[in-house]
N, C-alpha and C positions, 0 to 999 in steps of 0.2 A: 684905285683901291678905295673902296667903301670904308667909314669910320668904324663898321663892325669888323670888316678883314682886317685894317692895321692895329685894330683892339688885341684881336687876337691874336697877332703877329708879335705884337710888344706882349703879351703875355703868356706866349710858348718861348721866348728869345728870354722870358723871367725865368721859365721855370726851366729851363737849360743853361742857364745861369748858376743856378741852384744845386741844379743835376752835379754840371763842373767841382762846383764848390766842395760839394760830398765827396765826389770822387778825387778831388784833391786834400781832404783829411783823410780818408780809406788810403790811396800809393801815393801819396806825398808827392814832388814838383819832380814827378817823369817827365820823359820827353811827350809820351803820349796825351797826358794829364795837358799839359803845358801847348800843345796843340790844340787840342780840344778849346781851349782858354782862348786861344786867339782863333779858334773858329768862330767862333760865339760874339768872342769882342767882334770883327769884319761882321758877322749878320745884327747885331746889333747897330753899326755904323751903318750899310747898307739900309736897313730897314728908316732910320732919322735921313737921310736921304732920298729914299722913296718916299718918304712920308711930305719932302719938303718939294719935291717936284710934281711937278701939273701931270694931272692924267693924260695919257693918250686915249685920242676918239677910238671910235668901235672901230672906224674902217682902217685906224692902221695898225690896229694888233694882230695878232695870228702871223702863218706861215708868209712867207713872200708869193705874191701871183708871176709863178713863170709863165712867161711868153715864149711858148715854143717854138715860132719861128726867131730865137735867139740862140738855138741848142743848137751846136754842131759839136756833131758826133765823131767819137774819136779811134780810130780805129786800132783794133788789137792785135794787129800785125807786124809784126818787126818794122822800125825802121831802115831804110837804105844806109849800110854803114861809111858810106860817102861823104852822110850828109854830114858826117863830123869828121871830117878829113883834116879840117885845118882851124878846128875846136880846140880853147886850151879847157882842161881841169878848174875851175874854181878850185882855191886852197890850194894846191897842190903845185901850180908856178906853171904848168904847162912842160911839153914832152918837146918843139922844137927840135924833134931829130934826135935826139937823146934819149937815151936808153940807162934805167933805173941797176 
């Protein structure tokens, strides 16, 4: 992030700062008010953060390159219900013969 992006990053995270503040004289310490409050506080923290760690090079921003010979495909057809014959439930303790 160039010194003119996080200018202007610290200076929209100002004037949302601002925004909050207004809007917390206008409805006083709502729950939504008070949300807002600590969204602002996290992008403000985020942003001294971002500001304090090294950039990433060009080649490893953007999407991930999938390697299509990695993709196997899943197929949308029922399973065989066999294949959980002797499957327990996660949570639930498992059925061992027992009947609910």
């Amino acid at each position: 992030m160039s010194n003119r992006e996080m200018s202007e990053l610290r200076s929209t995270i100002s004037r949302l700062k601002q925004c909050v503040g207004d809007l917390r004289t206008r409805y006083g310490e709502t729950p939504a008010v008070h949300r807002l409050a600590n969204d602002v506080e996290r992008l403000d923290i985020d942003a001294v953060e971002l500001d304090e760690c090294a950039a990433v090079p060009a080649q490893g921003r953007g999407a991930p390159i999938i390697d299509r010979s990695e993709v196997v495909p899943v197929p949308d057809t029922p399973y065989d219900p066999s294949l959980w014959d002797d499957a327990d439930d996660e949570g639930v303790g498992g059925y061992h013969g027992h009947r609910l």
